[in-house]
C-alpha positions in Angstrom: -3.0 16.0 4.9 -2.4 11.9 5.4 -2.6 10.7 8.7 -1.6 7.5 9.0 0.9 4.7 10.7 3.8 7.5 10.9 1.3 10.0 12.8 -0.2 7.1 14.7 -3.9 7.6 13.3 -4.0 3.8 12.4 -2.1 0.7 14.4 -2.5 -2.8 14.9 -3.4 -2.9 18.9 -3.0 -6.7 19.4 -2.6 -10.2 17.7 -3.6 -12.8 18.4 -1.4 -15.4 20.6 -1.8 -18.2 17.3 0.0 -15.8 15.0 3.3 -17.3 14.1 6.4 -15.5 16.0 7.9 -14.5 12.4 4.5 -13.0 11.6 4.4 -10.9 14.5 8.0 -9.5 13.3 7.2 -9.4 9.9 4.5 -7.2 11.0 6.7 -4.7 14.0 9.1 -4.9 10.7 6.7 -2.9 8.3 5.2 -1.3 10.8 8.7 0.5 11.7 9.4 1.0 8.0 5.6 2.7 7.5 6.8 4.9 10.8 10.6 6.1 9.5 9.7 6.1 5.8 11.9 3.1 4.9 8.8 0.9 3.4 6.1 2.4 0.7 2.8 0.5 0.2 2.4 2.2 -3.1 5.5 1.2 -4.9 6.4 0.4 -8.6 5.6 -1.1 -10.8 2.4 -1.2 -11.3 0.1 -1.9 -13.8 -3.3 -1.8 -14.6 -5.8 -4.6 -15.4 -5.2 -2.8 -19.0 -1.5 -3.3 -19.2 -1.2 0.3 -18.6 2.4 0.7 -16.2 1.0 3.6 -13.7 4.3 3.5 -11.8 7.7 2.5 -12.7 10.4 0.2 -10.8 10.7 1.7 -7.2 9.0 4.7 -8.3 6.5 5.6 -4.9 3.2 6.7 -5.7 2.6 10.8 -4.1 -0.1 12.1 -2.8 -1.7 13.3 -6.0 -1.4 9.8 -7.3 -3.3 8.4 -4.4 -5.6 11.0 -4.2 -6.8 10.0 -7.7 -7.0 6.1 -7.5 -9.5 5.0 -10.0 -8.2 1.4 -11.6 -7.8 -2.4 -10.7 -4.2 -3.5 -11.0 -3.2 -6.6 -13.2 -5.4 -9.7 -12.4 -8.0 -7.9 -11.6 -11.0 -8.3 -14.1 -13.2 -5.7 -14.9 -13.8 -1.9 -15.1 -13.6 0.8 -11.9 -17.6 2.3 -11.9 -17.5 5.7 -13.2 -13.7 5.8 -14.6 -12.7 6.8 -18.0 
């Protein structure tokens, strides 16, 4: 099992005054999103730093994906320790 933003395991307890007021909603925005299911973190596509597409346009990442994260995305130079 996940726990996370939806459960309320992990939240942002306070910003800082100096954050920018669109910020701060940019923020309560994804946070909502994270709570009701609107907004995925792990969203497609992606691809790795070999040109390899792991997800596709829109497709959301599952559990099983995330369970088994072992790359760098594009940009990223070099080679995860111990992957294949």
């Amino acid at each position: 099992m996940w726990w996370g933003v939806k459960e309320g395991a992990i939240d942002i307890v306070s910003i800082a005054e100096d954050v920018p007021a669109d910020t701060k909603a940019k923020i309560d925005e994804i946070k909502a999103g994270l709570k009701d299911g609107s907004f995925a973190i792990w969203k497609g596509p992606l691809v790795d730093n070999a040109g390899k597409t792991l997800l596709k346009k829109d497709e959301v990442a599952d559990d099983k994906f995330l369970s088994g994260v072992n790359f760098y995305v594009k940009g990223v130079e070099g080679k995860v320790p111990g992957a294949k």
